[in-house]
PDB file as gemmi writes it, atoms N, CA and C in Angstrom:
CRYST1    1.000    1.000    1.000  90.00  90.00  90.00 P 1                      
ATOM      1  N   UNK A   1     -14.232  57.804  -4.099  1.00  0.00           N  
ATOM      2  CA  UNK A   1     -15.260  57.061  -3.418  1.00  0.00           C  
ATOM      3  C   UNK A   1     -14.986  57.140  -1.913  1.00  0.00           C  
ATOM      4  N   UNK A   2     -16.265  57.296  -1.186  1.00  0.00           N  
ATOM      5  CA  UNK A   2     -15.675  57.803   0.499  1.00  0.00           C  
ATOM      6  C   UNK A   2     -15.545  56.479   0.941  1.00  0.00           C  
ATOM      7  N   UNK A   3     -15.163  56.005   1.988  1.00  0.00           N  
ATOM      8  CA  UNK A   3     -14.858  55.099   3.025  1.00  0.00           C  
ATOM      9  C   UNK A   3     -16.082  54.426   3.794  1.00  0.00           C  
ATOM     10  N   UNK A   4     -16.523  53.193   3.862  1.00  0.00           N  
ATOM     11  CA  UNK A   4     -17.390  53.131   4.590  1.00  0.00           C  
ATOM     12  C   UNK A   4     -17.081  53.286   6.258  1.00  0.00           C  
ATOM     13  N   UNK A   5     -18.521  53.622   6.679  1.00  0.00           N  
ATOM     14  CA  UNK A   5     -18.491  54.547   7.961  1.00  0.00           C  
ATOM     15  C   UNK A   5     -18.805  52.867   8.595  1.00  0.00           C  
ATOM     16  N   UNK A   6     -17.901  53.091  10.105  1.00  0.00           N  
ATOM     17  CA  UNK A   6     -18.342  51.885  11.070  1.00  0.00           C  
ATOM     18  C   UNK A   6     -20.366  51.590  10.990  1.00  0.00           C  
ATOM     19  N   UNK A   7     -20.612  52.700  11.070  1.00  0.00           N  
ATOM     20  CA  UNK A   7     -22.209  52.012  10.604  1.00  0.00           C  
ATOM     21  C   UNK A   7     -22.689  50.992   9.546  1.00  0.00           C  
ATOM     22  N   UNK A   8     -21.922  51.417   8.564  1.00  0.00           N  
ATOM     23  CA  UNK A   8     -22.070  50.959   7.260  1.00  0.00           C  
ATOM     24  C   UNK A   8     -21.501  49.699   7.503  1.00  0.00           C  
ATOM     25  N   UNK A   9     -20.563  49.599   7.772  1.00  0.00           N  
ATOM     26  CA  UNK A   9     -19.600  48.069   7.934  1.00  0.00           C  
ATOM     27  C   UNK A   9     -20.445  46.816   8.780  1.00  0.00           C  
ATOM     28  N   UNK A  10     -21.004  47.715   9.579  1.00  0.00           N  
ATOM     29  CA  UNK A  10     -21.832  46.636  10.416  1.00  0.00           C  
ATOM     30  C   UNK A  10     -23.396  46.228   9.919  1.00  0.00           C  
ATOM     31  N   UNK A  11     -23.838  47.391   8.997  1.00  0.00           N  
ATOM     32  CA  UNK A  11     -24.887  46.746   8.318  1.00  0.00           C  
ATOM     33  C   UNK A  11     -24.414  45.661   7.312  1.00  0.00           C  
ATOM     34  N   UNK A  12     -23.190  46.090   6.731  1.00  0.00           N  
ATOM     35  CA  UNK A  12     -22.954  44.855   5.725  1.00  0.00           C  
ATOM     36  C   UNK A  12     -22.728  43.568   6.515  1.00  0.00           C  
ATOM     37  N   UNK A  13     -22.341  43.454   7.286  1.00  0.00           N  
ATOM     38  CA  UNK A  13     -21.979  42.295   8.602  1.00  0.00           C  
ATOM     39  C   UNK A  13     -23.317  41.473   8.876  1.00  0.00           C  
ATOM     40  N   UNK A  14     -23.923  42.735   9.239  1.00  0.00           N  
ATOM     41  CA  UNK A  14     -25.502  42.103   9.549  1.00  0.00           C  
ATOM     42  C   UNK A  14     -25.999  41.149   8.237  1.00  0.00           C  
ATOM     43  N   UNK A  15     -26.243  42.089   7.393  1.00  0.00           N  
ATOM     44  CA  UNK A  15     -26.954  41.577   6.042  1.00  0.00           C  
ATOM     45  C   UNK A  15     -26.251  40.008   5.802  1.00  0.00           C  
ATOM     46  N   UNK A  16     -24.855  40.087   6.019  1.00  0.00           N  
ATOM     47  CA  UNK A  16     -24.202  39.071   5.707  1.00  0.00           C  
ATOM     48  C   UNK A  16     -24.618  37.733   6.813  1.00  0.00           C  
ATOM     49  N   UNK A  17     -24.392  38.138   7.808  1.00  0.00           N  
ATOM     50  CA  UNK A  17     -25.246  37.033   8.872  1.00  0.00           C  
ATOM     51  C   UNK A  17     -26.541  36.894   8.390  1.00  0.00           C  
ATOM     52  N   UNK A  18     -27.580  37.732   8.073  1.00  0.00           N  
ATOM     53  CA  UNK A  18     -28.799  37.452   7.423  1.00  0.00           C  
ATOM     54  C   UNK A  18     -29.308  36.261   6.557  1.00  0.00           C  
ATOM     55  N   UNK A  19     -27.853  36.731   5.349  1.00  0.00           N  
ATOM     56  CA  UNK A  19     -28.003  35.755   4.244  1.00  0.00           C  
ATOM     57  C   UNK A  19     -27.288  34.089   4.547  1.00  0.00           C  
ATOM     58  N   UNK A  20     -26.727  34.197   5.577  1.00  0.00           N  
ATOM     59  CA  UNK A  20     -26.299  32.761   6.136  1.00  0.00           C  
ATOM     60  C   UNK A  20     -27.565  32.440   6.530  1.00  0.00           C  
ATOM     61  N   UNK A  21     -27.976  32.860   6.960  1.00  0.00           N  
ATOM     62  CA  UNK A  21     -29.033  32.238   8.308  1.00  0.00           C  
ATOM     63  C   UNK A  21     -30.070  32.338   7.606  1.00  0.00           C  
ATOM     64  N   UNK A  22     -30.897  32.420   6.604  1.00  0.00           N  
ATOM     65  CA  UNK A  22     -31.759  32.607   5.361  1.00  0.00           C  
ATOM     66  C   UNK A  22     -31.005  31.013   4.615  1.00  0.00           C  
ATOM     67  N   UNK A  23     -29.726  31.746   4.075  1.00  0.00           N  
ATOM     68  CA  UNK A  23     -29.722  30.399   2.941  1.00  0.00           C  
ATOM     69  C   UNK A  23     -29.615  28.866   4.025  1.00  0.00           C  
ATOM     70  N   UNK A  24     -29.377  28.767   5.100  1.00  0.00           N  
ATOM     71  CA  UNK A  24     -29.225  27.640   5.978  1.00  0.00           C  
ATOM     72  C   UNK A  24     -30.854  27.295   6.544  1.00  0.00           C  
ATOM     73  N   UNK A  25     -31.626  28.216   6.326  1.00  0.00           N  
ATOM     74  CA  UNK A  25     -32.976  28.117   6.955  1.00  0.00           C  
ATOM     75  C   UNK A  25     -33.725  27.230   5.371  1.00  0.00           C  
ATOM     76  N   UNK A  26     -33.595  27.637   3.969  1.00  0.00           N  
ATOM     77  CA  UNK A  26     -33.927  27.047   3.228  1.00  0.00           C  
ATOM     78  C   UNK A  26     -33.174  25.679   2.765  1.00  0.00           C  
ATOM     79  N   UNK A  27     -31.587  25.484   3.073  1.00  0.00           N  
ATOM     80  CA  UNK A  27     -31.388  24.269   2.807  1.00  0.00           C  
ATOM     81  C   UNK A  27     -31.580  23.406   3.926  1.00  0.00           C  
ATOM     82  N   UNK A  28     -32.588  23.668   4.778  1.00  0.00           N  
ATOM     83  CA  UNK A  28     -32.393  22.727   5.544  1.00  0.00           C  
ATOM     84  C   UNK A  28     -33.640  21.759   5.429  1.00  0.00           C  
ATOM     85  N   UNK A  29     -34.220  21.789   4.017  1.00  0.00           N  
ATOM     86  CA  UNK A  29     -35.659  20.829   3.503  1.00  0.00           C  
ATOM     87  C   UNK A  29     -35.007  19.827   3.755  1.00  0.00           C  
ATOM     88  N   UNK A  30     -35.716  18.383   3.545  1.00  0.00           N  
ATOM     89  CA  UNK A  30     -36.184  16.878   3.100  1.00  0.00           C  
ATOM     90  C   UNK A  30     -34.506  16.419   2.600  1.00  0.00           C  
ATOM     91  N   UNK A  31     -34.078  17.695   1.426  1.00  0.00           N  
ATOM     92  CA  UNK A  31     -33.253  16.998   0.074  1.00  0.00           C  
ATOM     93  C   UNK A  31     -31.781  16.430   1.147  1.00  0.00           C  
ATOM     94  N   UNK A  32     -31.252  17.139   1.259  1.00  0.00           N  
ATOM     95  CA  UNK A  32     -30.081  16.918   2.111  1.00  0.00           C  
ATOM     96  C   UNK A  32     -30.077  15.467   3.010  1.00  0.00           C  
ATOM     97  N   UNK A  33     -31.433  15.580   3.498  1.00  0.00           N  
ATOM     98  CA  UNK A  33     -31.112  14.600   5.056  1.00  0.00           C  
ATOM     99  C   UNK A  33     -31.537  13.206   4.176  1.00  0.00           C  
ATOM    100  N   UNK A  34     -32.513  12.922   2.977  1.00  0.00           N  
ATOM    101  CA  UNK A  34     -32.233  12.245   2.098  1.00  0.00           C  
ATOM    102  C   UNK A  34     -31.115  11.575   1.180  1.00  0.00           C  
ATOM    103  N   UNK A  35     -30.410  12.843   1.206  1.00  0.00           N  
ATOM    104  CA  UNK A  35     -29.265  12.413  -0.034  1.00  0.00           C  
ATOM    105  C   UNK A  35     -28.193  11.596   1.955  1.00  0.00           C  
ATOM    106  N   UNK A  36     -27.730  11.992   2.765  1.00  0.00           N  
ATOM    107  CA  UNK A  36     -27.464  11.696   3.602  1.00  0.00           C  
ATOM    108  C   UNK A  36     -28.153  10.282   3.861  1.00  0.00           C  
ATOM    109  N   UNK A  37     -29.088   9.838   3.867  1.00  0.00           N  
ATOM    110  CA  UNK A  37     -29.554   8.312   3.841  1.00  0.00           C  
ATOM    111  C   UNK A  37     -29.017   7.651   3.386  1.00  0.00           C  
ATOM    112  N   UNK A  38     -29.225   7.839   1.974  1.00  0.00           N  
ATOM    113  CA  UNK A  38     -28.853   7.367   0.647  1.00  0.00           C  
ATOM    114  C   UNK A  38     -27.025   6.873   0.664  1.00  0.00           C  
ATOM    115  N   UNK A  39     -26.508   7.656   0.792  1.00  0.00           N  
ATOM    116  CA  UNK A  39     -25.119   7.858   1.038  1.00  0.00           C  
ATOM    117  C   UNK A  39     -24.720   6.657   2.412  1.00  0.00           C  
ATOM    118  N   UNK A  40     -25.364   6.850   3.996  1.00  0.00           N  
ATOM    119  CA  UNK A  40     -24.901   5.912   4.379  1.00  0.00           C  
ATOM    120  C   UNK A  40     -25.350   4.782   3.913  1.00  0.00           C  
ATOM    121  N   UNK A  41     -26.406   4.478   3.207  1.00  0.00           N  
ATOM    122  CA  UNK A  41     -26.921   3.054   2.701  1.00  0.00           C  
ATOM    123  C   UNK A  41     -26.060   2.434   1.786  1.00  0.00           C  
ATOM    124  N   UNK A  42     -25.351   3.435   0.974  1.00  0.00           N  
ATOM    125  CA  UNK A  42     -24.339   2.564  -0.085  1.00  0.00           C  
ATOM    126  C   UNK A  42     -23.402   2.387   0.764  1.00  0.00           C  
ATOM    127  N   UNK A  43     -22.949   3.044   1.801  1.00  0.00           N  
ATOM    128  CA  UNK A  43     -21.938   2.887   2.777  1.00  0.00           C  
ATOM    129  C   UNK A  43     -21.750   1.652   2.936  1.00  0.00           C  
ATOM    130  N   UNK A  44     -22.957   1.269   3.849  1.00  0.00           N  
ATOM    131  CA  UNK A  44     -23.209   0.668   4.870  1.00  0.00           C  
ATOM    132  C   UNK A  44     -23.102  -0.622   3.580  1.00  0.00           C  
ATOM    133  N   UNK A  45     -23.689  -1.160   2.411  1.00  0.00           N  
ATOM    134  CA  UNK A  45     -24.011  -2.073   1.687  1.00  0.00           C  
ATOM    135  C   UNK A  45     -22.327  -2.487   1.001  1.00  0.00           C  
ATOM    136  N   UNK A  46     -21.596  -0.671   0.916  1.00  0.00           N  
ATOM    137  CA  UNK A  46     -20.157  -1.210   1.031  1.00  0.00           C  
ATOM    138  C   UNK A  46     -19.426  -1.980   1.371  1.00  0.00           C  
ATOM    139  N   UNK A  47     -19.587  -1.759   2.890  1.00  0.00           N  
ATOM    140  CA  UNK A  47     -18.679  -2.578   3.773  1.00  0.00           C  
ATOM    141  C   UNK A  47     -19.461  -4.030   3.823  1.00  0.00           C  
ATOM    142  N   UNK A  48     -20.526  -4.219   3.937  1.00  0.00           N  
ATOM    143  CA  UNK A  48     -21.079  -5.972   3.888  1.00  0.00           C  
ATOM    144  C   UNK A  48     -20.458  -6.760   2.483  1.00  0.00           C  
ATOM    145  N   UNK A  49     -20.401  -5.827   1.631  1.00  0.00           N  
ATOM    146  CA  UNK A  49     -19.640  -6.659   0.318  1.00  0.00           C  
ATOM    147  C   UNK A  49     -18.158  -6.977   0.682  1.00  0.00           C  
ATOM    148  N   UNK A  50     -17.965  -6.104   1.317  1.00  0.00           N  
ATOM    149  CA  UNK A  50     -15.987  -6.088   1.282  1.00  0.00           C  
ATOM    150  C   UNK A  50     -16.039  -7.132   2.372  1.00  0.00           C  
ATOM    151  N   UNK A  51     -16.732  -6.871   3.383  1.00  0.00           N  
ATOM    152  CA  UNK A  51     -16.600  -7.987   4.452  1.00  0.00           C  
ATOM    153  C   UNK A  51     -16.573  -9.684   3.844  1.00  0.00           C  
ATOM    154  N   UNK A  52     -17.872  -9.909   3.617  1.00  0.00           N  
ATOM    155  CA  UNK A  52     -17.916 -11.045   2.463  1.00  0.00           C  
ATOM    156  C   UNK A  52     -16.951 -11.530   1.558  1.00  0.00           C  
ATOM    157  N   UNK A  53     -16.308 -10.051   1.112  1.00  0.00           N  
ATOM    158  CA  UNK A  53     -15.364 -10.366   0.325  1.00  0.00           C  
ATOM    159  C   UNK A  53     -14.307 -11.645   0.757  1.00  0.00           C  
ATOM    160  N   UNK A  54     -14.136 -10.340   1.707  1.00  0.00           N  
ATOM    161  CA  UNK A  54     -12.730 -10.614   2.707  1.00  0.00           C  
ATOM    162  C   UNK A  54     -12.722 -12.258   3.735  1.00  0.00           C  
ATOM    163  N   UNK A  55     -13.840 -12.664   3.513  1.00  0.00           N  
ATOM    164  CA  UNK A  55     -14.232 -13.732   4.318  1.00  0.00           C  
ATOM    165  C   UNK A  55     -14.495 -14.770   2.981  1.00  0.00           C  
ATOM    166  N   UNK A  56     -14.121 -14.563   2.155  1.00  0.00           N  
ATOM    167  CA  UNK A  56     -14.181 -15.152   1.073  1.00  0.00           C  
ATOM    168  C   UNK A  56     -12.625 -15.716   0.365  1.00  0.00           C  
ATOM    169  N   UNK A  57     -12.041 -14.289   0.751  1.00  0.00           N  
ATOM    170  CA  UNK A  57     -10.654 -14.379   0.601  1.00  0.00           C  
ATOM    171  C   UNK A  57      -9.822 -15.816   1.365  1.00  0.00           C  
ATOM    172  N   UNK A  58     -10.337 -14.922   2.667  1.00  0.00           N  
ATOM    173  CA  UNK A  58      -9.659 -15.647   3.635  1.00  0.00           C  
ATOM    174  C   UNK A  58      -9.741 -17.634   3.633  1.00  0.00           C  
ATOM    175  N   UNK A  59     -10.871 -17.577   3.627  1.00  0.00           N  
ATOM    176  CA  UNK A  59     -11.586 -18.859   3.033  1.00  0.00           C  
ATOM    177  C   UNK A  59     -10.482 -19.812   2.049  1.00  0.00           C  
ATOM    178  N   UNK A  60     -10.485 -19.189   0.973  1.00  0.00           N  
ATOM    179  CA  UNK A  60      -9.816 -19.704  -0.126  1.00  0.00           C  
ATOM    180  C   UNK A  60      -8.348 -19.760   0.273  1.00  0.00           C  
ATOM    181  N   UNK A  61      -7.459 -18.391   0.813  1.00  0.00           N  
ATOM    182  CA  UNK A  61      -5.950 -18.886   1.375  1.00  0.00           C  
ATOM    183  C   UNK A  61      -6.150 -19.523   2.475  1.00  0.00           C  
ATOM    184  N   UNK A  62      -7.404 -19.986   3.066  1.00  0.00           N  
ATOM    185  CA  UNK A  62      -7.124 -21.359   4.063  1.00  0.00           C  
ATOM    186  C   UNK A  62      -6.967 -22.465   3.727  1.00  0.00           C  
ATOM    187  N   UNK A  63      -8.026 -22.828   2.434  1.00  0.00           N  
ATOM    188  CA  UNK A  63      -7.516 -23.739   1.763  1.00  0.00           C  
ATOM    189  C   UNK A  63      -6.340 -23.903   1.187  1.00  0.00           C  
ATOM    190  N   UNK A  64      -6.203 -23.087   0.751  1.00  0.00           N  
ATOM    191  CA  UNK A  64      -4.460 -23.129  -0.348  1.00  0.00           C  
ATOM    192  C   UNK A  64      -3.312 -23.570   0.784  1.00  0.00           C  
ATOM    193  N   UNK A  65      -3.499 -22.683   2.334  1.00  0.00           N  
ATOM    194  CA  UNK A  65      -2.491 -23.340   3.034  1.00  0.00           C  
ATOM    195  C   UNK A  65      -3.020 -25.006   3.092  1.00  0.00           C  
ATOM    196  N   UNK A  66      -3.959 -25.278   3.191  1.00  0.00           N  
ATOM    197  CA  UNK A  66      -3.953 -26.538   3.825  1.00  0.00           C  
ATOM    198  C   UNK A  66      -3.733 -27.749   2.928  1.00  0.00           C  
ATOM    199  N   UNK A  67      -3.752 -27.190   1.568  1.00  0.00           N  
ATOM    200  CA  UNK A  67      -3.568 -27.579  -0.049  1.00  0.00           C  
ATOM    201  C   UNK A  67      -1.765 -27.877   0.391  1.00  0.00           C  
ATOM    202  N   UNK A  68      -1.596 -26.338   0.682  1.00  0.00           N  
ATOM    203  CA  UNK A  68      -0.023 -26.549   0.314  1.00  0.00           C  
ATOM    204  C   UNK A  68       0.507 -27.311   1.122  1.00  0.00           C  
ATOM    205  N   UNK A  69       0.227 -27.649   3.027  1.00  0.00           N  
ATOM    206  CA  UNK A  69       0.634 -28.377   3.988  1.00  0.00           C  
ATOM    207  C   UNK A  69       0.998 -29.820   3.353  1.00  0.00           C  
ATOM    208  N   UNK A  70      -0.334 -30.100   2.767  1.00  0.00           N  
ATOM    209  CA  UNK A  70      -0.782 -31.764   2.435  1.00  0.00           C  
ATOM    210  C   UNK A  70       0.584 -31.785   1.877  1.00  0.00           C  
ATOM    211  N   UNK A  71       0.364 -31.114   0.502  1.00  0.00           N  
ATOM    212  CA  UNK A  71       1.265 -31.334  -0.388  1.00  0.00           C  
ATOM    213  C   UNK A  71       2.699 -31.636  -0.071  1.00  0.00           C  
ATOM    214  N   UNK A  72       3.287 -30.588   0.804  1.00  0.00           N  
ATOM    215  CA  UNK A  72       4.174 -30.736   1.710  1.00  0.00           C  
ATOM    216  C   UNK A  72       4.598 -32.009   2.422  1.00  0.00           C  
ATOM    217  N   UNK A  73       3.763 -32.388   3.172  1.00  0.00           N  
ATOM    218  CA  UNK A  73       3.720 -33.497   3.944  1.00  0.00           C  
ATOM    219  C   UNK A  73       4.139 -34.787   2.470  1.00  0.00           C  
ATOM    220  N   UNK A  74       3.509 -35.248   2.208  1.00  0.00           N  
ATOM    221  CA  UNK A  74       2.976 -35.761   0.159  1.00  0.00           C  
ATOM    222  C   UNK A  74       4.841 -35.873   0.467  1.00  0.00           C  
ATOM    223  N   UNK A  75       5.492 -34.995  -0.137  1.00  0.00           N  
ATOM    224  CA  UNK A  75       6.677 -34.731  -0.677  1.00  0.00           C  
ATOM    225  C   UNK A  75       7.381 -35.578   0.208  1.00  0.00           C  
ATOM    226  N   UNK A  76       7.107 -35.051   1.531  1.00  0.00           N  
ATOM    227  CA  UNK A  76       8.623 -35.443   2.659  1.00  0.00           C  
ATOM    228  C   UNK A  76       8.401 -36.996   2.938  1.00  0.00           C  
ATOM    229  N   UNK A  77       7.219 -37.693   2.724  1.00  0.00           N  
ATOM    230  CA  UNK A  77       6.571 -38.956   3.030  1.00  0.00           C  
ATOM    231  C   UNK A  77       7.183 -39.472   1.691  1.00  0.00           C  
ATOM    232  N   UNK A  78       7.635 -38.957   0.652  1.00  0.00           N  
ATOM    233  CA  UNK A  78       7.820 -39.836  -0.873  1.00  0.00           C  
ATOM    234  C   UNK A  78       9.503 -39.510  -0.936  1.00  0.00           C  
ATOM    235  N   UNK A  79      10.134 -38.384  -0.265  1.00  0.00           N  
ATOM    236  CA  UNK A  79      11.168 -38.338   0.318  1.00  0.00           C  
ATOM    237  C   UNK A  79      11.875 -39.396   0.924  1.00  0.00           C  
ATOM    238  N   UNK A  80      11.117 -39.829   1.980  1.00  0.00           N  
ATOM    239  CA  UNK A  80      11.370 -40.682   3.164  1.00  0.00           C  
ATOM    240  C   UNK A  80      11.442 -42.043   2.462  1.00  0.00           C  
ATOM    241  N   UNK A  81      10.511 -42.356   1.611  1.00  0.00           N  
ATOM    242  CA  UNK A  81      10.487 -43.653   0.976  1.00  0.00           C  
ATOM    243  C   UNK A  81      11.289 -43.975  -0.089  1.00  0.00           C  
ATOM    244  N   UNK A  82      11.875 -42.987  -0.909  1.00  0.00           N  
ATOM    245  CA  UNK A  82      13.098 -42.855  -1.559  1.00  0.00           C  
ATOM    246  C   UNK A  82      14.224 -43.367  -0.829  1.00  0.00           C  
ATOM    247  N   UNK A  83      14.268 -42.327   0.388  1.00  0.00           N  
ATOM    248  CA  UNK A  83      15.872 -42.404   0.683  1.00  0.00           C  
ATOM    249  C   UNK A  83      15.847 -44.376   1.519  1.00  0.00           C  
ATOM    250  N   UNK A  84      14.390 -44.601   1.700  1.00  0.00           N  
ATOM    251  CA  UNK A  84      14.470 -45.914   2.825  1.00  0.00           C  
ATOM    252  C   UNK A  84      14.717 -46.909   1.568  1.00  0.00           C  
ATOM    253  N   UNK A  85      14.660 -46.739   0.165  1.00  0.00           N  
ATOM    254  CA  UNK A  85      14.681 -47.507  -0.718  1.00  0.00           C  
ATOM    255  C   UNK A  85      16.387 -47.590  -1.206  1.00  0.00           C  
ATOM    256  N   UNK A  86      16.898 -46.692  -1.166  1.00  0.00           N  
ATOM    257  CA  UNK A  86      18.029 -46.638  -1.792  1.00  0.00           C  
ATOM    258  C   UNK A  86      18.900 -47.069  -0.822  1.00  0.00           C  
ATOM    259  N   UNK A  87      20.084 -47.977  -1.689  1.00  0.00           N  
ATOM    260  CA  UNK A  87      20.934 -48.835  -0.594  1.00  0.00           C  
ATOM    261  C   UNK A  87      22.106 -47.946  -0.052  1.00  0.00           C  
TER     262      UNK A  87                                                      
END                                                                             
């Protein structure tokens, strides 16, 4: 089988740029920049859940500290009245 000739090489080159620039000319319909919507919208609906989440979270270990403070306090106050009781 002979060798392709520098002519030859550069038509295949060409053809090959052709078929880029052809298949990029047809995907560039509606479907793509759609599915791209779509995609940041769950994104975007992502992060408002996690946010919420997270502000939900936070919420609840504020309480728990302030649960646990009381409680705390509770202890050292029934502490205090122990030891002021005992002779």
């Amino acid at each position: 089988m002979p060798d392709f000739t520098p002519n030859q090489w550069l038509v295949v080159g060409l053809v090959f740029l052709l078929g880029l620039v052809v298949g990029m000319a047809l995907r560039s319909g509606g479907k793509w920049k759609a599915r791209y919507r779509e995609e940041a919208d769950l994104r975007r609906d992502e992060v408002k859940r996690l946010e919420a989440e997270n502000a939900a979270l936070r919420k609840e270990a504020s309480e728990k500290d302030s649960l646990r403070a009381a409680a705390a306090r509770d202890e050292a106050r029934r502490r205090a009245e122990e030891d002021a009781t005992r002779p």
